[in-house]
C-alpha positions in Angstrom: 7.3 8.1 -22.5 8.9 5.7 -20.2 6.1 2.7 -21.0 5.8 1.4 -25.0 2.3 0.0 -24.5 -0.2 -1.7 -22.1 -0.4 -5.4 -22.7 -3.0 -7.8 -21.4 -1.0 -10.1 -18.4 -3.4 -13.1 -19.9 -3.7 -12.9 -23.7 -1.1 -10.7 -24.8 -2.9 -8.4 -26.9 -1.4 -4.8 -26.8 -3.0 -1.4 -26.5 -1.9 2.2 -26.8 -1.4 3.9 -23.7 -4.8 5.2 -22.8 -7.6 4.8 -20.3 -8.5 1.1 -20.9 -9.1 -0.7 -17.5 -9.1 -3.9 -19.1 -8.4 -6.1 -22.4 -11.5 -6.4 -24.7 -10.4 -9.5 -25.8 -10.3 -11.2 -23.1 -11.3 -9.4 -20.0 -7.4 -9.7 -17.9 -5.6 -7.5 -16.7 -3.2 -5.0 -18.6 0.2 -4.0 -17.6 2.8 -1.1 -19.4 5.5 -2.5 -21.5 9.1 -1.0 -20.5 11.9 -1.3 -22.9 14.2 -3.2 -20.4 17.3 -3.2 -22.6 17.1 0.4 -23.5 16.5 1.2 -19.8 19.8 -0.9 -18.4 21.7 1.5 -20.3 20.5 4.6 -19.4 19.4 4.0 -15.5 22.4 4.2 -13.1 22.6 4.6 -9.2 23.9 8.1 -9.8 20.9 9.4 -12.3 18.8 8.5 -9.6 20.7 9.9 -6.5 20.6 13.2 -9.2 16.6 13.3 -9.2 14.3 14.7 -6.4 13.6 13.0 -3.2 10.0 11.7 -4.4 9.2 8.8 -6.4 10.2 11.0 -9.4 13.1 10.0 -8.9 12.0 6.8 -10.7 10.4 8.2 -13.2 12.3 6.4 -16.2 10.9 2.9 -14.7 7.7 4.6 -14.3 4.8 4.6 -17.3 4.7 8.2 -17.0 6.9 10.8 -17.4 7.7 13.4 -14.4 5.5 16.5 -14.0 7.4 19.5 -14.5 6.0 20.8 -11.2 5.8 18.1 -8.5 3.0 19.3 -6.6 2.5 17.4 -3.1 5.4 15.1 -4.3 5.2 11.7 -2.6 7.8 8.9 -1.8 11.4 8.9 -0.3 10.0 7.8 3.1 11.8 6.8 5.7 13.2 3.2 6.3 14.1 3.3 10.3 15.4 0.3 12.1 13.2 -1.0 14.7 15.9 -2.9 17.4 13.2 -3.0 20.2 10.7 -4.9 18.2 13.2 -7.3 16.1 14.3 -9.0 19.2 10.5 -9.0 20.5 9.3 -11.2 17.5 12.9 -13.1 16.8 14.4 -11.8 14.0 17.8 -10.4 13.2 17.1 -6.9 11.8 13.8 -5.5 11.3 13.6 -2.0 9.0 10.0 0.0 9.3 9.3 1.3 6.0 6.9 3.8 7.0 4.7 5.4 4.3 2.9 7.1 7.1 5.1 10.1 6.3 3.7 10.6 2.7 1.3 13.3 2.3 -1.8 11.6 3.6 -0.4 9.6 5.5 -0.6 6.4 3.4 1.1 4.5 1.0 -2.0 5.3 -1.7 -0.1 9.2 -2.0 2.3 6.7 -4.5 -0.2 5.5 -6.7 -2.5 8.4 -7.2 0.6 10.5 -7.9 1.4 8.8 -10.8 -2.7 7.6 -12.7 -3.3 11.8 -11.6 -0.3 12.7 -13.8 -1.8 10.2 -16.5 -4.9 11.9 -16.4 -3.4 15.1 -17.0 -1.8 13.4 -20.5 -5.0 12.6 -21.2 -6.7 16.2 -20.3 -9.0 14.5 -17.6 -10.1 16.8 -15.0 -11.9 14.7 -12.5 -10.1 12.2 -10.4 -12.4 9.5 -9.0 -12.1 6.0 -7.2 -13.9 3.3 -5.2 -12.3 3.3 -1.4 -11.6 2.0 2.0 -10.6 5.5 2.6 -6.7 5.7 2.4 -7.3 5.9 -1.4 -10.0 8.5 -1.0 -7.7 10.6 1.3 -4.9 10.3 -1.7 -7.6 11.2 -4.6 -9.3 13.9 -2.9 -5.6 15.6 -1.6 -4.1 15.4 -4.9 -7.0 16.5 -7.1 -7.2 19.9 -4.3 -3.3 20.2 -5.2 -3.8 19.6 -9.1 -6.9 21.7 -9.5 -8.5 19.2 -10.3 -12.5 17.8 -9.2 -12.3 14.5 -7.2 -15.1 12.4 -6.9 -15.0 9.3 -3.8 -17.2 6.5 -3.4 -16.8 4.6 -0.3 -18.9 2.9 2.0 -21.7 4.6 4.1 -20.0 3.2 7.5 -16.8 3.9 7.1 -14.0 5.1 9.7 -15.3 8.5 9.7 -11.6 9.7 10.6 -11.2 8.8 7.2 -14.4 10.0 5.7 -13.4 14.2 7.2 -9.8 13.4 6.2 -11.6 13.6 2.8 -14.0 15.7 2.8 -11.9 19.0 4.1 -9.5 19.1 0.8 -13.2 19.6 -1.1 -14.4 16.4 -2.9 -17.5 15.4 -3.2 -18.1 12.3 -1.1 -20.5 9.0 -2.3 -21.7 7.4 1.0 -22.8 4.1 -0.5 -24.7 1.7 1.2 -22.6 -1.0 0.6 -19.2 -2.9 0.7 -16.1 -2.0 -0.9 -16.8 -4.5 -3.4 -20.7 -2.3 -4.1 -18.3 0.5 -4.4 -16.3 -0.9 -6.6 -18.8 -2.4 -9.5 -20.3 0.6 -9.0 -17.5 2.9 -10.2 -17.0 0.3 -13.2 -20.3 0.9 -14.5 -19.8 4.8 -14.0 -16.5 4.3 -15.9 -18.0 3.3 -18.6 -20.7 6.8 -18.9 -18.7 9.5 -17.1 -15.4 11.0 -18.5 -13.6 10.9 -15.1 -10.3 9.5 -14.4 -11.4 6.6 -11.8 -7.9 6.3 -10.8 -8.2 2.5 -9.6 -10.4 1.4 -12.7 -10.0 3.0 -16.3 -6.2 3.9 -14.6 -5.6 1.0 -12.6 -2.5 -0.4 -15.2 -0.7 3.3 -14.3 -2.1 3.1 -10.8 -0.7 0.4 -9.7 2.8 1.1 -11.4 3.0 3.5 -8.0 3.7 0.7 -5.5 6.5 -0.6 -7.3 8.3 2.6 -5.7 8.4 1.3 -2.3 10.9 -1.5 -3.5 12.8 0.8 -5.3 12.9 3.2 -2.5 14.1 0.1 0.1 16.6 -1.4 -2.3 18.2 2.6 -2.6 17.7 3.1 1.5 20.1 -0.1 2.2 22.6 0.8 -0.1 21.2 -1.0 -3.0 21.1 -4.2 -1.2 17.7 -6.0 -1.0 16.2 -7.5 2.4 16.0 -11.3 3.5 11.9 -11.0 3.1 9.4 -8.0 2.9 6.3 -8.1 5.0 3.4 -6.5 3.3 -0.7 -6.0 4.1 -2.8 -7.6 0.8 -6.0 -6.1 0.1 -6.7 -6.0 -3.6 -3.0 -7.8 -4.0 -1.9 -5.3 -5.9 0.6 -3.5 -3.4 2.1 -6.7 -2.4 2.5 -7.8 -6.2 4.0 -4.7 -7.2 6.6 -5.0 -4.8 8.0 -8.2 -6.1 8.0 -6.6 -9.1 9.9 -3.7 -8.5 13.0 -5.7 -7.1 12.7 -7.9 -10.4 13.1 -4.7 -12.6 16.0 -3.2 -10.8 17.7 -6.4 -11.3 16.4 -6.1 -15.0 18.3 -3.1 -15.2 21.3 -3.7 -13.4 20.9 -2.0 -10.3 21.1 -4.7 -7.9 22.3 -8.2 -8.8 20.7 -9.8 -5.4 17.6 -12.3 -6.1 13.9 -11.1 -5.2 13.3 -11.2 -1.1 10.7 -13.3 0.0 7.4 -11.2 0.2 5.2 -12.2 3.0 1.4 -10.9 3.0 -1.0 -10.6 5.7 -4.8 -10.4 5.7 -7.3 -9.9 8.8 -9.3 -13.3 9.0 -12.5 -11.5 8.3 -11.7 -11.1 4.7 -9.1 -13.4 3.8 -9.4 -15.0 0.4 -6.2 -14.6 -0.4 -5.0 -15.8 2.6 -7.3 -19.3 2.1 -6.4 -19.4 -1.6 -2.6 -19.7 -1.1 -3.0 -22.3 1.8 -5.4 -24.6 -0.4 -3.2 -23.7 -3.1 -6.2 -22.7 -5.4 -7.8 -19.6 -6.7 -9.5 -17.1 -5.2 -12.9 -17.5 -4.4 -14.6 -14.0 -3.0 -16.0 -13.5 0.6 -18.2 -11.0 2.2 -15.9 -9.2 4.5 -16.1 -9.0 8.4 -13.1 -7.3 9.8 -12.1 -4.5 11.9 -9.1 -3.9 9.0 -11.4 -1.8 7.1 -8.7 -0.5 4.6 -8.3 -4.2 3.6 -12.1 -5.5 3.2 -11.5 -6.2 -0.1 -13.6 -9.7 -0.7 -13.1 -9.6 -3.9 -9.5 -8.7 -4.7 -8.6 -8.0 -8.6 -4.8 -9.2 -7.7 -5.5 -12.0 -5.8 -4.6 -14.7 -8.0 -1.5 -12.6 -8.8 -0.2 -12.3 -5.0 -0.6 -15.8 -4.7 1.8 -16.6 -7.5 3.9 -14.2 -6.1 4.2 -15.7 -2.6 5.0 -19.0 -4.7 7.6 -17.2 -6.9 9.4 -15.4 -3.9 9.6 -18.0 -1.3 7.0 -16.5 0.6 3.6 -17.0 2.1 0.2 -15.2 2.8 -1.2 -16.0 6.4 -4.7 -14.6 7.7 -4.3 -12.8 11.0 -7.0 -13.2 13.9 -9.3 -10.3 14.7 -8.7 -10.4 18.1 -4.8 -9.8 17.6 -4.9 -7.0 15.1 -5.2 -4.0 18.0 -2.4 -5.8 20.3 -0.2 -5.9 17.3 -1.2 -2.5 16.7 0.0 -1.5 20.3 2.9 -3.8 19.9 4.2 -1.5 17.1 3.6 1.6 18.8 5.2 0.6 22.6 8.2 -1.2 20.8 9.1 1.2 18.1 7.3 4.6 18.4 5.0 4.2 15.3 1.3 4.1 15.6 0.1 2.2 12.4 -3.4 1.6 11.4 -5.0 -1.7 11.4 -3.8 -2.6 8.4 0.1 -2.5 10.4 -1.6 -4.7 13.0 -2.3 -7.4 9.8 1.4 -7.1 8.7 2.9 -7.3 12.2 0.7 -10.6 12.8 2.0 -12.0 9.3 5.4 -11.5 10.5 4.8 -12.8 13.8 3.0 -15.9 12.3 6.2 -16.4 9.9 8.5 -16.3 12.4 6.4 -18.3 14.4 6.7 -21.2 11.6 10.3 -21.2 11.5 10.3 -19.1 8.0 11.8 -16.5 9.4 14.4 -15.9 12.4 17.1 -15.1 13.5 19.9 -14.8 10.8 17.1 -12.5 8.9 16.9 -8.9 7.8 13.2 -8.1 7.1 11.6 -4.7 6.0 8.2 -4.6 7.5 5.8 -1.8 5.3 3.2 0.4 7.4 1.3 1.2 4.6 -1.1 3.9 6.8 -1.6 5.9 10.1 -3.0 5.1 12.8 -5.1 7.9 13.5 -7.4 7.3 11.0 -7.8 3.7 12.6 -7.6 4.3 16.5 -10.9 1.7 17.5 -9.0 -1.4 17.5 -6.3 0.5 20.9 -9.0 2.5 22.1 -9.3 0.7 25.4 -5.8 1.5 26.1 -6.8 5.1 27.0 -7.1 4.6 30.7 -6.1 8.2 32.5 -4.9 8.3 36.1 -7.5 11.5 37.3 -5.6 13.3 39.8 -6.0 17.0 41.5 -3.6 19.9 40.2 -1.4 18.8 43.5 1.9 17.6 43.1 1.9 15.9 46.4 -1.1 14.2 45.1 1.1 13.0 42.2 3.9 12.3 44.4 1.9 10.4 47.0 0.2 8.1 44.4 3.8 6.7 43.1 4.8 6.4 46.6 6.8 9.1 47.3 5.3 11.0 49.5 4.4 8.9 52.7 
């Protein structure tokens, strides 16, 4: 096994590597223990160019080991330059990394892959989560693939895009009436009476492991180099944390020698705490979340604190992004470099935007903006851009119209 032990990010007291969502001592936050040293020696470019194009590729720096069938295998996405829309918002290079192309379309394919494969250590058989739907999509897809059960809980007004994009691989939906955040203590308590692997509670330390792939994945897809700065969407933090992190441990282990790019976060202004927190420079206080970026109303986020120290650590910031400018970013993305990302891209495009904007980032930088999810399950926010011309079947009506025909 790739991990030694989970150990508790506030106390330090260690645990075996089980199901425990949090430290009974103290209540913080657990995170797997690697064997850095150990690791440096035996991780090299080439064993990694020698593993399959997934995530499993990783799977030493991972705190699980590989399945021996990678069913639905996730990761390995592509990083496309995006010319058009680098000299639209002033920077030197801009890289999509677009996690789109993973199996539901979304970067949450990462992290269930890897708490799934922990259940199956443990002999759970039902995958369950809390969700703003991308995770539900990832749960219920992989538990169909697995044979597993999947069990969502989301709320009861959700994009129901996402809701059917759940419900056709066979789980069994909870419609609560609720926020995210009811979702969420409610799957807690559940935790704590049902023997289901709630992926993003009782697995969250192996969970969250998953998004550490995406830096690995960027640093390999520019040649083992790392970017100026890496614009990412913040929900629960947990995303943008991990990809800090990931650069940190390749440099751990010797595979790049370049320091951590600065990581730059974006939250829609409806639910921003961690957005306030890092401009008062305080903790996170929760909020009650208003925002057309469903997939990140998360008002109270378990890594908030943690993203904010990671925007200090890395140089970067975390900026809240106006509703209103969320779909126009959205439509931004898709006119200037073909991809149609959901609203959570619309967030990350206004973070960037907003850097830029503040003279933190220009010119002379290379940045890797991360669509984290499709835009099809999110189409509301560009809706109004659907304006047909209605015509006869005539093609001297078409030609007349652009002033062809005379």
């Amino acid at each position: 096994m790739p991990a030694e032990s989970l150990r508790c990010r506030s106390c330090a007291t260690e645990y075996a590597l089980e199901d425990i969502g949090t430290c009974t001592a103290c209540f913080g936050p657990l995170d797997p223990v690697y064997d850095w040293a150990a690791l440096a020696r035996n991780v090299s470019r080439e064993t990694i160019a020698a593993g399959p194009a997934s995530i499993w590729r990783y799977a030493p720096l991972l705190p699980v080991g590989a399945p021996d069938e990678a069913r639905l295998a996730p990761g390995l996405t592509p990083l496309v330059p995006a010319r058009r829309l680098a000299e639209e918002v002033g920077v030197r290079e801009l890289w999509l990394k677009l996690d789109t192309a993973n199996p539901t379309h979304s970067f949450k394919d990462r992290v269930v892959a890897v708490a799934a494969q922990k259940a199956r250590e443990l002999g759970l058989e039902t995958l369950a989560c809390s969700s703003t739907g991308n995770l539900a999509n990832a749960v219920a897809a992989r538990a169909a693939a697995e044979g597993m059960e999947a069990a969502v809980f989301c709320p009861a007004d959700l994009e129901p895009e996402k809701l059917v994009a759940t419900a056709v691989f066979g789980a069994t939906i909870y419609a609560v009436r609720g926020t995210y955040d009811d979702c969420s203590r409610l799957t807690v308590e559940l935790s704590f009476e049902l023997p289901w692997a709630f992926v993003n509670v009782g697995l969250r330390s192996y969970y969250a492991e998953g998004s550490k792939t995406v830096a690995f994945e960027i640093a390999e897809q520019l040649g083992w180099n790392v970017p100026d700065a890496v614009v990412a969407p913040i929900a629960s933090g947990s995303l943008y944390s991990k990809i800090a992190e990931g650069f940190d441990q390749l440099r751990q282990v010797g595979l790049i020698d370049a320091a951590t790019p600065r990581l730059i976060g974006g939250q829609a202004e409806g639910c921003s705490p961690v957005a306030a927190a890092f401009a008062a420079d305080a903790r996170v206080t929760p909020v009650r979340p208003q925002t057309v970026a469903r997939s990140l109303a998360i008002g109270n986020p378990a890594d908030g604190d943690k993203a904010v120290a990671t925007a200090r650590s890395t140089g970067g910031a975390i900026y809240g992004v106006v509703e209103e400018e969320i779909g126009p970013n959205m439509a931004l993305l898709a006119d200037h470099a073909g991809v149609f990302g959901e609203t959570a891209a619309g967030v990350t495009l206004g973070a960037l935007r907003e850097a830029v904007e503040r003279g933190e980032l220009g010119p002379e930088d290379r940045v890797v903006l991360v669509v984290t999810g499709d835009g099809l399950k999110t189409p509301g926010p560009v809706s109004g851009l659907f304006e047909p011309v209605d015509i006869e079947a005539d093609a001297d009506a078409v030609l007349e119209r652009l002033g062809v025909l005379t």
